[in-house]
matplotlib code that plots the C-alpha trace (Angstrom):
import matplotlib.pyplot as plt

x = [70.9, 67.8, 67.8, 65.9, 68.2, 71.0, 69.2, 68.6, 72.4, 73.3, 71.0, 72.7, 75.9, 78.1, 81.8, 83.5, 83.0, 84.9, 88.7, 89.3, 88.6, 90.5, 93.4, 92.6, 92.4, 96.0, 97.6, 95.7, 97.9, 100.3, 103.2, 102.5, 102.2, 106.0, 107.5, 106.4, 107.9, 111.0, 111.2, 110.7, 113.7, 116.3, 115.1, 116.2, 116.1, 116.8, 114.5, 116.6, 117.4, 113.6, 113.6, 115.9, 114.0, 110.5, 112.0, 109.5, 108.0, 108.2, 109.7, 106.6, 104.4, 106.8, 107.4, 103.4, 103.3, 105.7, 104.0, 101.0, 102.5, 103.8, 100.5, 98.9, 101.7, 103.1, 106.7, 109.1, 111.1, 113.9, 115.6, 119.3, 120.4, 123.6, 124.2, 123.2, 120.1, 119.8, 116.5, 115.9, 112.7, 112.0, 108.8, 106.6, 106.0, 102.2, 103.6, 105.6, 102.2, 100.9, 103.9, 102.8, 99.8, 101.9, 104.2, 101.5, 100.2, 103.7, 103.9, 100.3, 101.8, 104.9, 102.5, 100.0, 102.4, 100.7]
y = [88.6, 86.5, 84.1, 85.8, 88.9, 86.6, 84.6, 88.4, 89.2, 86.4, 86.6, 90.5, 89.5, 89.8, 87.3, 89.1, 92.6, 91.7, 93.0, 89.1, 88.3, 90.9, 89.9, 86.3, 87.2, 88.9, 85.7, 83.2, 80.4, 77.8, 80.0, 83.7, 83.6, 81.6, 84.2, 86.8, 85.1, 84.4, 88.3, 89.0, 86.8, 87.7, 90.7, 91.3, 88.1, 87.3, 84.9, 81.9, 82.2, 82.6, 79.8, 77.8, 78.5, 77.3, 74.2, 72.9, 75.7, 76.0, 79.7, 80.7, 80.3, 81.8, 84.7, 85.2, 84.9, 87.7, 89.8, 89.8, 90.2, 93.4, 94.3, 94.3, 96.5, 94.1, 93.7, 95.7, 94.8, 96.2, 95.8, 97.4, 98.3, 95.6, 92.7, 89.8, 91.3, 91.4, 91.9, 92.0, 91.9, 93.3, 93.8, 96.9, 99.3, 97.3, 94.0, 94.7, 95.8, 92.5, 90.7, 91.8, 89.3, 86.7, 86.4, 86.2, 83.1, 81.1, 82.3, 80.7, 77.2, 77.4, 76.7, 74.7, 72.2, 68.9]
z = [124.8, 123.8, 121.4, 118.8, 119.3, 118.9, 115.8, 114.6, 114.9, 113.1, 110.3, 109.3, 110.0, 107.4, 108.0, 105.1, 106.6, 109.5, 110.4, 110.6, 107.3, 105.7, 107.7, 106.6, 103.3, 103.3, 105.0, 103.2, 101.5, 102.6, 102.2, 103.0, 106.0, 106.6, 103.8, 106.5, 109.4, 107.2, 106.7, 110.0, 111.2, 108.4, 106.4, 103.9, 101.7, 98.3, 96.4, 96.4, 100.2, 100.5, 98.5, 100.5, 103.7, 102.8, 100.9, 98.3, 96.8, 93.0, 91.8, 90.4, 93.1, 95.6, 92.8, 92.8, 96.8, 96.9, 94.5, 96.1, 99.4, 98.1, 96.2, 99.8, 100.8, 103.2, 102.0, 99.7, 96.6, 96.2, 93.2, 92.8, 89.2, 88.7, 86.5, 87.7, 89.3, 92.8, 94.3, 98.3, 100.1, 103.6, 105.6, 105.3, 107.8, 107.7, 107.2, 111.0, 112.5, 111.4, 112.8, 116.6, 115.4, 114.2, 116.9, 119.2, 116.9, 117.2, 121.5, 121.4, 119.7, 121.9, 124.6, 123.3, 121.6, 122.2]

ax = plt.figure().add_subplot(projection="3d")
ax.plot(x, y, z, "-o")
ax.set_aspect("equal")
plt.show()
């Protein structure tokens, strides 16, 4: 490509159109994306065992990570009828597909580790 094709390409480009941001934009955060490994690893968790696993995480913010982890249809919530509540969450049929990605992040730092 020429430079002026390229400079063209650029110009019409459009980053938020891409596959990457979307996936960005599901993952984004300093938490989501270790509540999704968490699930992968132990699924199902409760809230406080999620809790316990990220360490200092307030309840709301991890209650409003969770929720919109399971707006985007990543995880489930399942909450069973008993007193006290219990309410697991597990990973989604889509939030396994992403995990193939995920994984290959964490190989990726297993070999990079500086």
């Amino acid at each position: 490509m020429s430079g002026e094709t390229i400079q063209h390409c650029i110009q019409n480009a459009d980053f938020q159109e891409t596959g990457f941001s979307y996936t960005m934009s599901l993952i984004s955060g300093k938490h989501k994306m270790v509540i999704l490994y968490c699930l992968m690893e132990f699924e199902p968790v409760r809230f406080n065992e999620m809790k316990r696993y990220l360490g200092k995480i307030t309840d709301k913010t991890l209650s409003n990570n969770l929720k919109e982890l399971e707006e985007d249809q990543l995880i489930v919530r399942k909450e069973y009828p008993q007193i006290p509540p219990k309410v697991e969450y597990s990973l989604s049929e889509r939030g396994r597909s992403l995990m193939r990605v995920l994984d290959q992040l964490c190989l990726w730092g297993e070999k990079n580790r500086l």
